[in-house]
C-alpha positions, 0 to 999 in steps of 0.5 A, spaced: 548 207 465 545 200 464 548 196 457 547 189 455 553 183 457 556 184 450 557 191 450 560 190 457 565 186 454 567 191 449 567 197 455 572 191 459 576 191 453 577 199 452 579 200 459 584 194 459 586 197 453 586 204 455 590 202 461 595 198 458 596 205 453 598 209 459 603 204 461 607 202 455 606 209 453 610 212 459 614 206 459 617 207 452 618 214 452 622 213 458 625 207 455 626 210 448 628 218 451 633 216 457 634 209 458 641 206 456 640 199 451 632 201 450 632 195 444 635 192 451 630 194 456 624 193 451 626 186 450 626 185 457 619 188 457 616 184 453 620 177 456 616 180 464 610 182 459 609 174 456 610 171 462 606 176 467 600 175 461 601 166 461 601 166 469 597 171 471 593 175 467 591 169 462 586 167 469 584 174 470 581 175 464 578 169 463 575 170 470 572 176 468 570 175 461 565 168 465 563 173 470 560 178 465 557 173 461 554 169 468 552 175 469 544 176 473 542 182 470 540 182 462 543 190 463 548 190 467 552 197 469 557 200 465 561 199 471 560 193 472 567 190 467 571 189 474 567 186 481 569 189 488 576 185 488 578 188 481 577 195 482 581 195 488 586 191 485 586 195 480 586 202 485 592 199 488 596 197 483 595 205 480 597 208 487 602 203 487 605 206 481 604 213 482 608 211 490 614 208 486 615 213 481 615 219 486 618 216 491 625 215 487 625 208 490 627 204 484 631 207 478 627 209 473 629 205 467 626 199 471 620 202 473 619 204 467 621 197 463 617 194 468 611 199 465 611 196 459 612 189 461 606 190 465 602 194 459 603 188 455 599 183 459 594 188 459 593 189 452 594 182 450 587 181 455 584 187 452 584 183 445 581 178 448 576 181 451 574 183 444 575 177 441 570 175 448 565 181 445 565 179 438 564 172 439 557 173 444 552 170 444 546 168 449 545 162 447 554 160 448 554 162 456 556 156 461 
């Protein structure tokens, strides 16, 4: 299915926010449902959640919103929202999480905190996705 860069930019948003809702939903149902000082652990999340969205995931998106928008084909694919580096990045962060919560290698109250604190950035971008799709114009790529 081919679609237009602007609704590109719409799909990145939805699958970031998609991802982002998975993360902090597991980690706050864990958080609020077992974890001692859950205002404790929350805090700390959104504390990782800023400071993984201020030093890394400010540059991904950025990166990701101008590769959509330079984009050759007028009609790109619907999957074309991450390059090859991001779908890979993307499987190995998944496997990851899934190793680590089945592995019972970390406690689960930091695992799970550290859910949240990476659902935040992921959200954060996800907004700013949108924002990106809202303010499309062919006329402003660079």
């Amino acid at each position: 299915m081919y679609i237009s860069k602007r609704s590109l930019l719409l799909v990145a948003a939805v699958v970031w926010a998609f991802a982002s809702g998975i993360l902090i939903t597991k980690g706050a149902t864990w958080v609020f449902g077992m974890a001692d000082q859950p205002l404790v652990r929350l805090g700390v999340s959104v504390l990782i959640g800023i400071v993984f969205y201020r030093f890394l995931f400010i540059r991904i998106s950025n990166k990701h919103i101008l590769r959509i928008r330079n984009l050759k084909a007028e009609r790109p694919s619907a999957l074309s929202f991450f390059d090859m580096k991001g779908y890979i990045m993307m499987s190995s962060m998944i496997m990851l999480g899934v190793v680590l919560r089945n592995l019972d290698f970390i406690n689960k109250d930091h695992l799970y905190t550290f859910y949240i604190g990476m659902g935040i950035p992921l959200l954060i971008s996800s907004i700013r996705f949108c924002q990106a799709w809202l303010s499309y114009s062919p006329a402003n790529i660079r």
